[in-house]
N, C-alpha and C positions, 0 to 999 in steps of 0.2 A: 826617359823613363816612361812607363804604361801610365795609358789613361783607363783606369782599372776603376769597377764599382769595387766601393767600400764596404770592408769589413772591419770590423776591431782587432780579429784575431787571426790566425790560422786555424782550420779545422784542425783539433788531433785527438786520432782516435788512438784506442790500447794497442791497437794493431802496430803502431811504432814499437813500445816498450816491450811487446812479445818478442820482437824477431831476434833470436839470438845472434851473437858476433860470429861463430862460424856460417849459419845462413845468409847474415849480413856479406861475407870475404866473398864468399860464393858469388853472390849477384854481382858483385866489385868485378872480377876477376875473370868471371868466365859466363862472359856476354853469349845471351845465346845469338844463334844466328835466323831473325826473325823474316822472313819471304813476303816483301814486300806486297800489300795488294794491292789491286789496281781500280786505280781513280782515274773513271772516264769522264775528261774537261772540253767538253765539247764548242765552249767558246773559245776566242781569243783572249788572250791577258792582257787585263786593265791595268793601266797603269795609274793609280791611285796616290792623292796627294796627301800627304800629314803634316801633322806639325811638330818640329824638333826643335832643338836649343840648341845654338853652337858658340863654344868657347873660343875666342881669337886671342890670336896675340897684339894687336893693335887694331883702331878703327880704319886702317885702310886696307884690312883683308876683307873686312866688309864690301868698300867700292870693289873689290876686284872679283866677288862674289856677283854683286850684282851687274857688273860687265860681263864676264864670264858666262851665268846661267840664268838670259832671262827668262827661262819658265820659272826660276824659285822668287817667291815673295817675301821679303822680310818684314814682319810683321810687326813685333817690338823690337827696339835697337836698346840693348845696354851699354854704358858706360863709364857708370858710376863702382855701382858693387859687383859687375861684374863684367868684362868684357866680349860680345856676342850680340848673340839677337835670336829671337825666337823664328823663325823660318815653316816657310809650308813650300812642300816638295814632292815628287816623287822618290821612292827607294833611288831610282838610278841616278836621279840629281845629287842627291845626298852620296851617293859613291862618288860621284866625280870629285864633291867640295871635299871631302872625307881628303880626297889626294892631293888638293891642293896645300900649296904649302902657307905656314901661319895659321893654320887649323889644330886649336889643343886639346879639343875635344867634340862627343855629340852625341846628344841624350835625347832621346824620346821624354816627351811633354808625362810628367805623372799626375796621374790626378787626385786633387788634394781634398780633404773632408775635417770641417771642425768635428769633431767629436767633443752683514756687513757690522751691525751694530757688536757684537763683541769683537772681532775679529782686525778690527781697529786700531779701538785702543788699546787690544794684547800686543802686538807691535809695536804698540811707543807711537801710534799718529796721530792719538788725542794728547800728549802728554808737548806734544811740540807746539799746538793751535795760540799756546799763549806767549808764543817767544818771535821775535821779530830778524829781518832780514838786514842787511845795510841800507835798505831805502825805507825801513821802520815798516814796512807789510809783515802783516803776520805768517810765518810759515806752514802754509798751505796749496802752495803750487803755483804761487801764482808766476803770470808771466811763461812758466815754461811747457814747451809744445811737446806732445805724447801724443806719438801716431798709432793707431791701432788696427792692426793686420788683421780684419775679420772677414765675417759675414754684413759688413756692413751697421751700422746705428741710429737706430730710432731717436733721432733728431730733435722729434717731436715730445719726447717726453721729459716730463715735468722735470725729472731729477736731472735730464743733460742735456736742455736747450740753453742755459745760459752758458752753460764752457763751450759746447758746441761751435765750431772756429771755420768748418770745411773738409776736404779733403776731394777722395777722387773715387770712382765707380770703374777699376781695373776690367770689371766683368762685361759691363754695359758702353764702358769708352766713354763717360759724363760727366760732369762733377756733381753728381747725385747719388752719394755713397750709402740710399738709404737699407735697411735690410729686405729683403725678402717678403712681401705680401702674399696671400693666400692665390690672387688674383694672379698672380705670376710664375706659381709654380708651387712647390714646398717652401711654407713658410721657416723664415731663419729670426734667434735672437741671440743665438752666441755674442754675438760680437759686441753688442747694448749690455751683456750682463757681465764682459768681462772691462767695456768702458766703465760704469757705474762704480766697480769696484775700483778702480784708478780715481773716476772724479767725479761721483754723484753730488749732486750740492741740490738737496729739497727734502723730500721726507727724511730719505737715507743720504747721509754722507759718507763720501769715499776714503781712500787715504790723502788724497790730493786735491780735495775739494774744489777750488779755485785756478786747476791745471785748464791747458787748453786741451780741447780732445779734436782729434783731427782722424778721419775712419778714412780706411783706406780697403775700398770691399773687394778684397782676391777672391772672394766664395762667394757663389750664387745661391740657386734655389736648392735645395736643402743641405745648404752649407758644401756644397763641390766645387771645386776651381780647378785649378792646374796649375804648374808650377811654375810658367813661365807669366804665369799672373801674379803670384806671390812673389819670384824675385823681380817683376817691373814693379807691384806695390812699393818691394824696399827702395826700390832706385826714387821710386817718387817721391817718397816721403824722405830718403835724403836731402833731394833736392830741393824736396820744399822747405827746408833747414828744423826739419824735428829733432828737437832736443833727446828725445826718448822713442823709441819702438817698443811695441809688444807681439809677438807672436807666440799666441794659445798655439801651438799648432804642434804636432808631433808623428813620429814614426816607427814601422816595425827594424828601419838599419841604424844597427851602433857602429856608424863610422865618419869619419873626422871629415871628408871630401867629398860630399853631395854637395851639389851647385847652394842646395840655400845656406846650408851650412857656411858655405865659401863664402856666399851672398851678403850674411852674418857678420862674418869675422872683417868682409873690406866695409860694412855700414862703418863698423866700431874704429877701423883706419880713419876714417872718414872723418871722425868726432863724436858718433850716433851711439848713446848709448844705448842695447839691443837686448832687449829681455825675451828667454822664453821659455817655453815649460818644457818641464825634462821627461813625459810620457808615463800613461798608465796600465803601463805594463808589469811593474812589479805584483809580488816583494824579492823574485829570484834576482842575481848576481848579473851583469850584462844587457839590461832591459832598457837602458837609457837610447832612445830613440832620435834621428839626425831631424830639425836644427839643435837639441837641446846638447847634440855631443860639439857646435863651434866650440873652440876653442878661448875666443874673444868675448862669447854673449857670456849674459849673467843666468846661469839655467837652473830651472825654479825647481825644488822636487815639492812635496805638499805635507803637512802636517794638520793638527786639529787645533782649533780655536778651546776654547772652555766649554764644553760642554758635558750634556749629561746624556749617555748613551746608554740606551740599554742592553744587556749581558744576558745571556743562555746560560741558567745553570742545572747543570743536569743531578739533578737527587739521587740518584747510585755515583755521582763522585764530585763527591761535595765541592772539592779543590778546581774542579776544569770549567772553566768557562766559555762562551763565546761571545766575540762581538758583532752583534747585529748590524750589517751596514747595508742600509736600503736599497735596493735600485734605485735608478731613476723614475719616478713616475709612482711610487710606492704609497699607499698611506704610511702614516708615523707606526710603530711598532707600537699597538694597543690592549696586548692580553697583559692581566696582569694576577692571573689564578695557575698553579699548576697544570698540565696539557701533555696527553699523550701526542708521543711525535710517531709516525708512521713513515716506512721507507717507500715512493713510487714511483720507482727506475728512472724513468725521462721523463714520466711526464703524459704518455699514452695513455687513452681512457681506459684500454684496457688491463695497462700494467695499476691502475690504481686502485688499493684493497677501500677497507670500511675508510675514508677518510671524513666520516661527517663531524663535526664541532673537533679536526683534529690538527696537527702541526704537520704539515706534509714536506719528508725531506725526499726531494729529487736533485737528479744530476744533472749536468749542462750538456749540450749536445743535438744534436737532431732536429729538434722541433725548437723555436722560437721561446723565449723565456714568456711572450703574454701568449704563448698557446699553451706552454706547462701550465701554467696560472689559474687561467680561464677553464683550463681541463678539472684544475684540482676545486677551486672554485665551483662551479657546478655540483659536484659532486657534494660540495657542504662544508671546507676543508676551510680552518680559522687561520691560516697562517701558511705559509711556504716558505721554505730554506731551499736555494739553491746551490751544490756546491759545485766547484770548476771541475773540469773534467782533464787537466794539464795540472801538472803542480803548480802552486801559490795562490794566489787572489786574484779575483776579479774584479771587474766595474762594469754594470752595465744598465738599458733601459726598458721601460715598458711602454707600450702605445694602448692608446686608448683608456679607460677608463677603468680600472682595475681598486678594488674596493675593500681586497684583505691585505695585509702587509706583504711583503717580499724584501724578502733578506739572501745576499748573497754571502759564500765561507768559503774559504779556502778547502783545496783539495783534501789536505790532510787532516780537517777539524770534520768535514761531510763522512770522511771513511772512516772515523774514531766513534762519530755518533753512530752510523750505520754497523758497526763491529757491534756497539753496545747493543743495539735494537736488537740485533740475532742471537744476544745471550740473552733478551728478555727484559734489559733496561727500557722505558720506553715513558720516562714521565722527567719531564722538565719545566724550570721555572724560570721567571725573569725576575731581574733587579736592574734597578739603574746607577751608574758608576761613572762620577765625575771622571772624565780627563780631561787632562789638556798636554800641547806637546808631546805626541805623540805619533810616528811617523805612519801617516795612511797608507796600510795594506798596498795599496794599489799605484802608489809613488814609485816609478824606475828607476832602479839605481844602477850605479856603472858598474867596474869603471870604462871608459871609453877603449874600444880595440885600436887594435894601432899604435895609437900615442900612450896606451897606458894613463889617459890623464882622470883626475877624480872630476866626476860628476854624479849630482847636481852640486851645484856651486855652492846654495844656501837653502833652506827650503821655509816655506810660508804657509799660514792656513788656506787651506784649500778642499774643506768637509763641510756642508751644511754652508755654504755661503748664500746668506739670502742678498739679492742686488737685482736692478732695473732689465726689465725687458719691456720688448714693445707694449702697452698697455698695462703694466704692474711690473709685477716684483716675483722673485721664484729661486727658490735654494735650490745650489748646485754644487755640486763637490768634481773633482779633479784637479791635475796638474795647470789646468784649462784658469783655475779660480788661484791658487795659488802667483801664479807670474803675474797677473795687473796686481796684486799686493806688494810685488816689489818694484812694478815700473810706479807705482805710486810714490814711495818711499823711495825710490831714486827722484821724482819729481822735488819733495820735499829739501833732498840734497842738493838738488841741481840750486833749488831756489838761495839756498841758506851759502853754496858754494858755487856762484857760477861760472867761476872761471877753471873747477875740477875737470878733467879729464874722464871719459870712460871707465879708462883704467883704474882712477883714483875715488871712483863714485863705487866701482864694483870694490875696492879693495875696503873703502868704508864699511859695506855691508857684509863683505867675508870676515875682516877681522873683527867686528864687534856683535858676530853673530853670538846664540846662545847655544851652547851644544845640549843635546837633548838625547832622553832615555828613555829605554823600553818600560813594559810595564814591572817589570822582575829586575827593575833596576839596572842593567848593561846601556852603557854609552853606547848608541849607534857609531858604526864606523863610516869612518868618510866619505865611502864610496856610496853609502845611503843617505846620510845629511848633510855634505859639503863642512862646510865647518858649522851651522848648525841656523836654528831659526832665528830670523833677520830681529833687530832690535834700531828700528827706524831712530829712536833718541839719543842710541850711544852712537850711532853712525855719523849723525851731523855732528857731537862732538868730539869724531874721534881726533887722538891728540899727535897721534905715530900711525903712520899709516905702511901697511909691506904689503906688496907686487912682485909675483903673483902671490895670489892669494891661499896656493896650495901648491905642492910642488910634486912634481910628477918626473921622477928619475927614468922611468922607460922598462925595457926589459935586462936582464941578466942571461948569460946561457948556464945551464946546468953544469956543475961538474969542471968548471975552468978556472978554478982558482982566484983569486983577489979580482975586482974590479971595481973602479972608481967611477962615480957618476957625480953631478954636480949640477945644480942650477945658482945660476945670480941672480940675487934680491934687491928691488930696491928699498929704502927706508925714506922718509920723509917724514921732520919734522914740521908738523902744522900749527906751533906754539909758538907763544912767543919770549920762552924760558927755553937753556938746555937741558936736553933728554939725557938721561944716561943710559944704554942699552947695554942687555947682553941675552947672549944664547944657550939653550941647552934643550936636552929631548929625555925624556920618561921611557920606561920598560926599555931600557939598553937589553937587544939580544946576541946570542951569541954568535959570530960570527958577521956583524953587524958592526961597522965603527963609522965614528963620526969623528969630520972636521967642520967645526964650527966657528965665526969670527970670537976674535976676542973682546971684551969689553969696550968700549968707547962711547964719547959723546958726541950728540948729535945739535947742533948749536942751532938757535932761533930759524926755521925756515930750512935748515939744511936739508941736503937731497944726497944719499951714500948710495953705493953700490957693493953691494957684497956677495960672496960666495959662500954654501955651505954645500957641504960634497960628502955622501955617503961612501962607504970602500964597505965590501959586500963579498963574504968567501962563499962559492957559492957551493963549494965540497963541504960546508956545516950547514946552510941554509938551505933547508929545503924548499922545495918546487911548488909556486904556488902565489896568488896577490899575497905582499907583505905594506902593513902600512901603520901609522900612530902618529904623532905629533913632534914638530918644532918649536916651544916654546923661547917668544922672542920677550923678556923681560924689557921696562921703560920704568922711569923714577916715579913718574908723574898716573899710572893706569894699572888696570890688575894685569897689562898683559897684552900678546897676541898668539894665537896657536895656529898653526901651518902647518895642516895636515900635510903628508906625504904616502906617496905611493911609490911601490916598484914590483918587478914581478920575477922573477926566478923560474926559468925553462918554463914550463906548458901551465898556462892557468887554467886549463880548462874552457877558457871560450868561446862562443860557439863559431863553428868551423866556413859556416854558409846560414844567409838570413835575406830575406823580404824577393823570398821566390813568386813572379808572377806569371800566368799566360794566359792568353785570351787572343778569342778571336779579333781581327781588324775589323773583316768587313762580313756581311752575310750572305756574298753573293759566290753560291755552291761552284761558279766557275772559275771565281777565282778565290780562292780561302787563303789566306794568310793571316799566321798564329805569329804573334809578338811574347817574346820571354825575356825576363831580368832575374838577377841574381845576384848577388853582395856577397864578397869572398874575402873578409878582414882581413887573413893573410895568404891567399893564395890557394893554392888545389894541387897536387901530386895528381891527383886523381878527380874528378867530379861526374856524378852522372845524376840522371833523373830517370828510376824504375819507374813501370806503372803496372799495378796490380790488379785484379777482378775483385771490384768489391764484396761478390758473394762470395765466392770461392777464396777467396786470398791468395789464389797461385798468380805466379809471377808470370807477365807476359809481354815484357821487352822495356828496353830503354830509349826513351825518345830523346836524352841527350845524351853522351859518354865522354868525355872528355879528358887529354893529359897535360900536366906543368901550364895549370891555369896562372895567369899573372893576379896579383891582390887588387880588389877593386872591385867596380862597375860593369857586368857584364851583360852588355843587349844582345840579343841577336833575334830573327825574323826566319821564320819555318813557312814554306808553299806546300796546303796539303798534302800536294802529292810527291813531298819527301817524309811525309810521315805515314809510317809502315802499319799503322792500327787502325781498324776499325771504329766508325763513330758511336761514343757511348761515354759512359764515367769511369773515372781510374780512381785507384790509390795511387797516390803521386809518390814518391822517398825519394826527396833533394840528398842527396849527399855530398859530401866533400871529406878530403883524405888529405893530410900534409903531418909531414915528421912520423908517422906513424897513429897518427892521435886523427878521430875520425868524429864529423859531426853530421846530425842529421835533421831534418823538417818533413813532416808530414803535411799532407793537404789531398784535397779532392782537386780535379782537374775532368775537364769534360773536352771530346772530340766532337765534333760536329756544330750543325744550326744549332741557334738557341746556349751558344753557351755561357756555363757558372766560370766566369774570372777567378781566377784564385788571385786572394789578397795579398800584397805584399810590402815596397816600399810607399807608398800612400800615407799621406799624413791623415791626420783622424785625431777629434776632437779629442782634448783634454780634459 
């Protein structure tokens, strides 16, 4: 995978949703035929070394690697959650090992970027402080080890030097896991503010107070690493016998088999219970980002704590509201008088009208969200609203010192204000409106491609969390804040349970989750809250426990008639009475039948195995994610619910995701351009056009491709097989299969000096 500078997002401009499906077939179909020019390389070619990740099938393909090719160096050696080693090579070394045999795979290094008081005890982790363990400690973490996958932990600070236990410095090679100082580079505190919220114990207490925290730093100076930093993190922190992992960490690919993914799912083999956030890329359908799509880990989406937010309402329509949700970096949202709001394009001084003492709504885009700011600021401007410039919501930050509020909205609430402004609306007021439980805009939900499986798991507050960073304390919201509030609350289990299981720990907080609703009252569906927000008090006592904790039947093909699908459950009684159990599911559809177990008892301790199996006509059900509940009834509890999932011919998702390229190196004699691409299911067709950003005519495809396989695809471009002149393109990734066609837009630069376009890269939550 690239070692890509970060971004959050993909650039996209309208210029995607303009181009019509006959235009689109066109560029498909009939490749023009573009005349090479000519790159005069007047040196000889360097053969230049990098570093990759290679998957083995055992550790003695490794000796025979290092017999075979001593120019390659192995770097770090895996063996735990993954089998491999990190490797520095040249291209032609790496072809040779590519051929030998017991080689499973081999990925380019990616590189990785991170991106408390109520929030507690809404959980249920004050409500446990007074109950005690079987060695009479009170439940609070004690004794069990939580490694933390960061940027590193200020060691020194008051709230986390007593749990503070060790760990290791992946970046530096030390065991001085501290974060990032200014003196060193971009200073870093992710990693201290998502420990704190796991086990602060001084001003601010965490969920786990009395946990051991153990930092294990994969990210360097402004939270960057690489991948093959983060899966030797997890190897080490297996090893070092961590009860619990966290990794804040997430990405633009929804798919089940990226190495940390993988990395993930053998920690959890292992015994390692594995938490991590499931990305803030929402609130669209497919956004859930890899680690958060394993399989095995516990994957956090975010919800809100109790708070009081304040709400946009606009005085020509009484009924609509908005929710203001800060940047990063924002003051609190402070007008509280009526306010003309004003439309200023992007954000350019020149696009901005009268905006003095006014609400300035611009779009996202072009310029920097603190250069809109700063722009509109100046000018005199009391407020700013930024809306996304892609449909749904966003999340993001500001630098520097920024003194009016900034609120970002979604695509479709900035074009409904901005409609109104043009008929003359233009005066709006705020109120503030208690919520709680309710799933943050900016949480990804699934479901996962591939496997069809529902994620996130469970989700936790993860809006306004205030918690420790180096030299204080500082609220932060994302998917990022959400996951240490359940490796927390898995700590509290481990403690109460220590002879549970992964599996049995995750199936605690699936089943006794609380399912949660919009503000108009609709149950979120699965694939946005898992079974729902975690409830740390019913989870150590749950009494019945079923694995897995959601059930994921797969795909259907359209149009073929009856088909049966089935997963087995286990059940386990954790009491010390027989349970009586039974099965049944809500909103029966047509076309739709169920076989369910029948009634029985589950005796003191028992452990059952059972089947329930959907049969699925798929000439009545139409095409499309279908999904609702398994209610597992117990004598003794209100219950268990098991969501399920299944899918029916084409869901719609997306076709191709987390396209990158960039240059290797910048020596004009020898250029060579690195590309990756993620094809959930494959490609009939794939190509990447690139366009004249003024002009928008088309001017050739710098990749084309037929009967791509599903998966991971790298490959490596020498200048001079690329037929374009040096400058900037419109990039249109596309991919084709079954007929059903998906696309990504981005910017993409030829020449020195080039803009990476962002792709698979994790990026803080």
């Amino acid at each position: 995978m690239l070692k890509n500078v970060i971004r959050l997002t993909l650039v996209n401009l309208l210029f995607l949703s303009q181009l019509t499906h006959t235009y689109a077939q066109q560029i498909h179909t009939n490749v023009p035929k573009i005349k090479p020019i000519e790159i005069n390389v007047a040196a000889p070619e360097k053969k230049l070394s990098k570093k990759y990740i290679i998957e083995v099938e055992n550790q003695e393909v490794l000796k025979q690697i290092k017999a075979s090719q001593p120019n390659v160096k192995l770097d770090k050696v895996f063996d735990t959650v993954l089998q491999g080693a990190s490797i520095v090579g040249t291209k032609e070394d790496i072809e040779k090992i590519k051929r030998l045999p017991g080689i499973k795979g081999v990925h380019h290094t990616s590189t990785y970027k991170v991106e408390l008081d109520k929030s507690v005890p809404f959980i249920g982790g004050m409500l446990l402080r007074g109950e005690f363990d079987k060695k009479d400690r009170r439940l609070t973490g004690k004794g069990v080890k939580v490694g933390v996958i960061d940027t590193g932990v200020d060691y020194t600070h008051g709230d986390l030097q007593r749990n503070y236990q060790g760990g290791f410095d992946l970046v530096d090679e030390d065991d001085d896991p501290m974060e990032t100082v200014k003196s060193q580079g971009e200073a870093t505190l992710h990693g201290s503010h998502v420990a704190g919220i796991i086990a602060a114990n001084g001003k601010y207490l965490g969920v786990a107070p009395d946990a051991e925290i153990y930092a294990y730093r994969a990210l360097g100076p402004g939270g960057v690493g690489t991948s093959d930093q983060v899966i030797a993190a997890i190897e080490k922190a297996v090893k070092d016998g961590m009860d619990i992992i966290n990794l804040s960490l997430g990405s633009s690919v929804n798919g089940p088999d990226y190495p940390t993914s993988v990395a993930l799912d053998k920690a959890v083999e292992k015994g390692v219970i594995a938490v991590t956030s499931n990305g803030n890329s929402g609130p669209n359908v497919w956004t859930v980002g890899s680690p958060g799509t394993s399989e095995k880990a516990i994957s956090v989406g975010a919800s809100t704590p109790p708070l009081e937010i304040p709400v946009l309402e606009l005085e020509w329509e009484s009924n609509k509201t908005f929710m203001l949700q800060p940047l990063q970096g924002s003051v609190p949202w402070n007008l509280t008088k009526s306010q003309k709001i004003v439309f200023g394009g992007l954000g350019y001084p020149n696009e901005l009208p009268d905006v003095k003492d006014k609400i300035v709504l611009l779009e996202r885009g072009e310029i920097s969200f603190t250069e809109k700011v700063n722009n509109a600021h100046k000018k005199g401007a009391k407020a700013v609203l930024i809306f996304n410039n892609k449909d749904g919501a966003f999340s993001g930050g500001l630098e520097g010192v920024i003194t009016i509020p900034v609120v970002a909205l979604a695509r479709e609430d900035g074009l409904f204000i901005k409609d109104e402004l043009e008929k003359g609306h233009e005066w709006a007021g705020t109120k503030m409106r208690k919520v709680q439980d309710q799933l943050a805009n900016f949480s990804s939900r699934g479901p996962v491609t591939h496997t069809w499986g529902i994620k996130p798991d469970v989700v936790a507050p993860g809006v306004k969390i205030k918690s420790t960073i180096p030299n204080g304390y500082i609220s932060l919201q994302g998917t990022s804040m959400a996951a240490p509030h359940v490796a927390g609350a898995a700590a509290l289990i481990k403690q109460a349970h220590p002879d549970w299981n992964p599996e049995q720990v995750k199936a605690a907080l699936m089943n006794t989750a609380k399912p949660i609703f919009d503000d108009t009252g609709r149950l979120y569906n699965p694939y946005e809250q898992g079974t729902g927000r975690i409830q740390v008090e019913k989870a150590v006592h749950a009494k019945v426990l079923a694995y897995p904790g959601s059930l994921a039947f797969g795909s259907i093909m359209p149009k073929s008639g009856m088909m049966e699908k089935s997963v087995k459950i286990t059940l386990e009684n954790k009491t010390g009475y027989t349970e009586k159990i039974s099965f049944a599911t809500a909103n029966l559809k047509e076309g739709v039948h169920w076989r369910l177990p029948l009634s029985f008892s589950l005796k003191p301790l028992e452990k059952r195995i059972v089947t329930v199996a959907v049969t699925v006509d798929s000439d009545k059900v139409p095409d499309g994610i279908h999904y609702g509940n398994v209610k597992i009834e117990s004598s003794s509890d209100d219950g268990i619910l098991l969501p399920y999932l299944f899918v029916v011919g084409d869901a719609e998702h997306p076709r191709v995701m987390g396209f990158s390229f960039e240059q290797e190196n910048e020596d004009k004699a020898d250029e060579v351009y690195k590309y990756e691409l993620y094809l959930p299911e494959g490609a009939e067709e794939l190509g990447v056009a690139l366009f004249d950003p003024l002009t928008l005519t088309y001017v050739g495809h710098l990749i084309h491709e037929r009967n791509v396989n599903r998966g991971l695809l790298e490959a490596e471009l020498k200048r001079g097989d690329i037929p374009f002149a040096d400058g900037d393109y419109i990039c249109i990734v596309y991919a084709i299969q079954n007929g059903k066609e998906g696309a990504q837009q981005s910017m993409l630069t030829i020449g020195t000096s080039p803009v990476p376009v962002p792709g698979a890269q994790l990026v803080r939550q």
